[in-house]
N, C-alpha and C positions, 0 to 999 in steps of 0.2 A: 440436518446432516445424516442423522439414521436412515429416514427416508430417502435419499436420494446418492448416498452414499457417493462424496467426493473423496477426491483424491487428496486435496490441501485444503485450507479454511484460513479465513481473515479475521484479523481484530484490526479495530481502531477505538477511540475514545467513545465517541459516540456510539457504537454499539453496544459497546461495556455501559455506558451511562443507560442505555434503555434496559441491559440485562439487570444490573445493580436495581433497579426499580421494582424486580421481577419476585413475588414471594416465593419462587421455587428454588431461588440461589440466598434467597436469607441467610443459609448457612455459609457462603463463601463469603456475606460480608463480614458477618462474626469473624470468621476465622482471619479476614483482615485485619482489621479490628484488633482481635486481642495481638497478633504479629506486632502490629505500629506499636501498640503497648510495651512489649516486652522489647522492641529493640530502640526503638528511640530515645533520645534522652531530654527533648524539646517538644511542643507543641508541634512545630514546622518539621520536626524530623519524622514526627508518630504518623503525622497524615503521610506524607513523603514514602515511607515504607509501606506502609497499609494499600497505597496507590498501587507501588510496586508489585506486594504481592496480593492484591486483585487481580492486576492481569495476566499474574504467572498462574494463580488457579483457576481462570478462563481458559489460559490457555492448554493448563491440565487438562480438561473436562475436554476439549477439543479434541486432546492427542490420545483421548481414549477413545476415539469415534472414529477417527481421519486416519488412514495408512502412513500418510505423508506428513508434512508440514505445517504448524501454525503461523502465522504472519504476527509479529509483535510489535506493537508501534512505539517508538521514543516520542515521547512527549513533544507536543509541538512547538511549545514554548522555548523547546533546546534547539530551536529549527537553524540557527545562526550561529552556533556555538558548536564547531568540532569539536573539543575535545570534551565537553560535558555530553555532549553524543555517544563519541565511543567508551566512558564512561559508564554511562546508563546501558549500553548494549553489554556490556562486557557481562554488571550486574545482574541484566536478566538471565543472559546465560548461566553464569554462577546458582543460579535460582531454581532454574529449570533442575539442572543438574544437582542440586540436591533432593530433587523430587525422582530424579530417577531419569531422566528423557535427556538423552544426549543432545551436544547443539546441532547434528546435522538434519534434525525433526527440528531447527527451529529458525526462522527468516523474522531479522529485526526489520522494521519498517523504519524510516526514514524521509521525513518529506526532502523530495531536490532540488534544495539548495546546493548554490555550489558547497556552502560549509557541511549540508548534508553528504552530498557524494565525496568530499574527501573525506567525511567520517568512513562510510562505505568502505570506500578505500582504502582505508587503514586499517579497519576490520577485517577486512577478506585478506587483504597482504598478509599482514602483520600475526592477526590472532585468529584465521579459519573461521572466519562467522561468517554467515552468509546472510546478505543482506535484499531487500524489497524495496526499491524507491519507489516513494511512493509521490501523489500529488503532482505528477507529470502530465504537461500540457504541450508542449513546447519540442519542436525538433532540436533544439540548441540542449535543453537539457537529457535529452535522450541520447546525446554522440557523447557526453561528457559522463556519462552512465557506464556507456560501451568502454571506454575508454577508463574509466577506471576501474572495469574488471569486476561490477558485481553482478551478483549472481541472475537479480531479478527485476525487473521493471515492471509498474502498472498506470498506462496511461490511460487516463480516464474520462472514456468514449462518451458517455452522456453530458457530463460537466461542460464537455466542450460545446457540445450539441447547444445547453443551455445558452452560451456565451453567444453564440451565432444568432439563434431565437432572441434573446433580448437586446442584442443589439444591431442587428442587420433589419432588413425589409421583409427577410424571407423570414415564413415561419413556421415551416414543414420541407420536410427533406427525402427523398427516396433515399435507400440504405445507402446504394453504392455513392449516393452525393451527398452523405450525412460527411460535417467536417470531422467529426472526433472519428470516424472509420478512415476516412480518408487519413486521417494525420497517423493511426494505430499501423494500416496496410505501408504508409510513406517508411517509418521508423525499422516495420519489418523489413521490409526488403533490403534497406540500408544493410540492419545488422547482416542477412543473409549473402548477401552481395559481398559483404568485405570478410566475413568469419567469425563475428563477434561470437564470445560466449556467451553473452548476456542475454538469460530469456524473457520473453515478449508476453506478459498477459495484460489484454484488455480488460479493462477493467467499467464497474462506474453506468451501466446501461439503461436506457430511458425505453426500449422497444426488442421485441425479437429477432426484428429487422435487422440491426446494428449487429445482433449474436452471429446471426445466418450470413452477413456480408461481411463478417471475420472468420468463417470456416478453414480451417486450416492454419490458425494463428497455433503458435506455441502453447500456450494455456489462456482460459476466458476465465474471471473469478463472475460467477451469476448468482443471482438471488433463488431464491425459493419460487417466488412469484413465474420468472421466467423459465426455471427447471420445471416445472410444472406444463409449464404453458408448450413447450418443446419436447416434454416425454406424451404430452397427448395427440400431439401432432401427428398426421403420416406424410408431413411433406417432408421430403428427403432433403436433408443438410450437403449444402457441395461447397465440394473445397475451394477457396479462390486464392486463397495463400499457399504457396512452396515457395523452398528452399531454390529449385529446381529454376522455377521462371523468376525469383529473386536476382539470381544471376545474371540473368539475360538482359536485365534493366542495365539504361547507361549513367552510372552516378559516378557524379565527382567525390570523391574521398575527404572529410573534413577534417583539419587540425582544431582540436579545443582548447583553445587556452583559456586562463582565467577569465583576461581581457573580453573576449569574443564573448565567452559565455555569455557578460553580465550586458553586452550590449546588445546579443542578439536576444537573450531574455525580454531586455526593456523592449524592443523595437517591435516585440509581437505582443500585442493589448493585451491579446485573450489571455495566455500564459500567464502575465504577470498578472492580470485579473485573478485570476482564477487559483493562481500560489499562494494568491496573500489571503484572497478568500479564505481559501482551504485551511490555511493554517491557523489564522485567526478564528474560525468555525470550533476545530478539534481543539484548540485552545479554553473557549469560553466553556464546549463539552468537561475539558479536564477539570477548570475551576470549580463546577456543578459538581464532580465528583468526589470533588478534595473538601467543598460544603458537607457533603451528604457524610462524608466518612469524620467528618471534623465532629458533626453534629453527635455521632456516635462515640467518639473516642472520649468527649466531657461527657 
C-alpha cells in the first residue's frame, strides 16, 4: 500500500489469517489477546472479541496508509443471519470510533445473501454505514444490491473465470470474452442505465487482461502482483466502460423480490457455486483464526 499508494484497501478473513501468521504484527496479536481478556467473561466470548479487535487494528494500520476507505468483513458464518449482521457491523463501527476514524473511512463487508443485503440495507437506511457486498457472482444478486441502496459492490471477476474453466470445455478466454468481465461490464451498465447509486468495483482478478477490459469501471480493488505488472507497462489503459454508452444500451428494468432473487440465484450454477464456496472458504479462514487466538488466550 505505501508503494503504490491506493485510494481504499480490503480486508477479509483470509488475508488477516496470512497477516496474523506474520512476526511483524505479533504486536497486534498481543494486543488482541490481552482485549479478549479484559472484556470477556467466557472462553467463547474472549476469542469472539479478540477476533473482533484484530480486525479493527488491521484495519487501523490501513487507515493510516489509505486516504479513503477500509473494507471490513462480518464474519461469514453470520452470512444468513440479518440481524446478528447488522449487530457485528454496528460493533465494528463502535470500534473504529473509539480509535478515532469516523465510520464514513469505513465499508463493512458482507457476503450477498439476500439475508446479507437486507442487513446492507438496514445499515445504510437506518444507522449511515456504508456497506461492501461482497461474494457477488450473480446478476440476480447485483439488482437486489442496487436496490437496496448500498453503497458498494465487488463482483468477482476471476472467481467466475475459475467457475467457467472448471467446468465448461473452454479453458482460456480473451479478456473481452472472459465471463467474470463480461458479467462485471453486464451489471455496469445496468446500474448506469437506470441511476443506481451503488458503486461497481471488480473485484477477484486472475490476469491484466480482465483489469485492461474493465477500464473505466467505477473502482478495480487489484493486488500488488498486478499493480506492478500495469505501472511497468507502457501499453496505454482505454476505457471501455461509461456512464455515457451505459445509456444507450436497450435494457429491461428488473423488479427484485425476495422470491425471484432466491430462484434466480438457484437457476444460475456458477453463483450459487461460487456463494456457498466463498462463504464456507472465509469461514473455515475464521475458525483457524479463532484456533490461533484460542491457543494464545489459555
Amino acid at each position: 500500500m505505501e508503494k503504490y499508494k491506493p485510494t481504499d484497501a480490503t480486508t477479509n478473513p483470509s488475508l488477516i489469517l496470512q497477516a496474523a501468521n506474520m512476526p511483524q504484527y505479533a504486536n497486534l496479536i498481543t494486543d488482541a489477546v490481552e482485549y479478549g481478556k479484559r472484556k470477556g467473561q467466557n472462553k467463547k466470548e474472549k476469542v469472539s472479541r479478540a477476533m473482533d479487535r484484530l480486525f479493527v487494528l488491521f484495519g487501523c494500520e490501513i487507515l493510516k496508509i489509505v486516504p479513503g476507505r477500509v473494507s471490513i468483513e462480518v464474519d461469514a458464518r453470520l452470512s444468513f443471519d440479518k440481524e446478528a449482521s447488522v449487530n457485528k457491523a454496528r460493533k465494528f463501527i463502535s470500534m473504529f470510533a473509539a480509535e478515532g476514524y469516523d465510520k464514513e473511512r469505513i465499508l463493512i463487508k458482507l457476503a450477498s445473501t439476500w439475508e446479507g443485503i437486507q442487513a446492507a440495507k438496514e445499515l445504510e437506511e437506518d444507522h449511515c454505514i456504508h456497506c461492501n457486498l461482497t461474494l457477488l457472482f450473480g446478476f440476480a444478486q447485483a439488482v437486489a444490491c442496487a436496490e437496496a441502496g448500498v453503497t458498494l459492490i465487488s463482483p468477482f471477476v476471476g472467481r467466475i473465470l475459475d467457475w467457467y474453466v472448471a467446468n465448461t470445455d473452454q479453458k482460456s478466454y480473451e479478456p473481452e470474452d472472459d465471463p467474470g468481465v463480461k458479467s462485471v461490464t453486464k451489471i455496469y451498465n445496468y446500474y448506469k442505465k437506470f441511476g443506481y447509486k451503488t458503486v461497481v468495483m471488480g473485484a477477484s482478478f486472475r490476469n491484466s487482461g480482465e483489469i485492461r477490459a474493465l477500464g473505466g469501471c467505477d473502482l478495480l480493488t487489484i493486488g500488488p502482483k498486478f499493480l506492478e505488472e500495469l505501472q511497468n507497462s507502457t501499453e496505454p489503459v482505454v476505457q471501455h466502460l461509461s456512464e455515457a454508452s451505459a445509456k444507450k444500451h436497450d435494457l429491461e428494468k428488473v423488479e427484485m423480490t425476495e422470491a425471484k432473487f432466491r430462484w434466480e440465484l438457484n437457476e444460475d450454477q456458477m453463483a450459487t457455486d461460487k456463494l456457498s464456496e466463498g462463504i464456507r472458504k472465509f469461514a473455515v479462514d475464521a475458525v483457524k483464526l479463532e484456533k490461533m487466538l484460542l491457543e494464545k488466550l489459555e
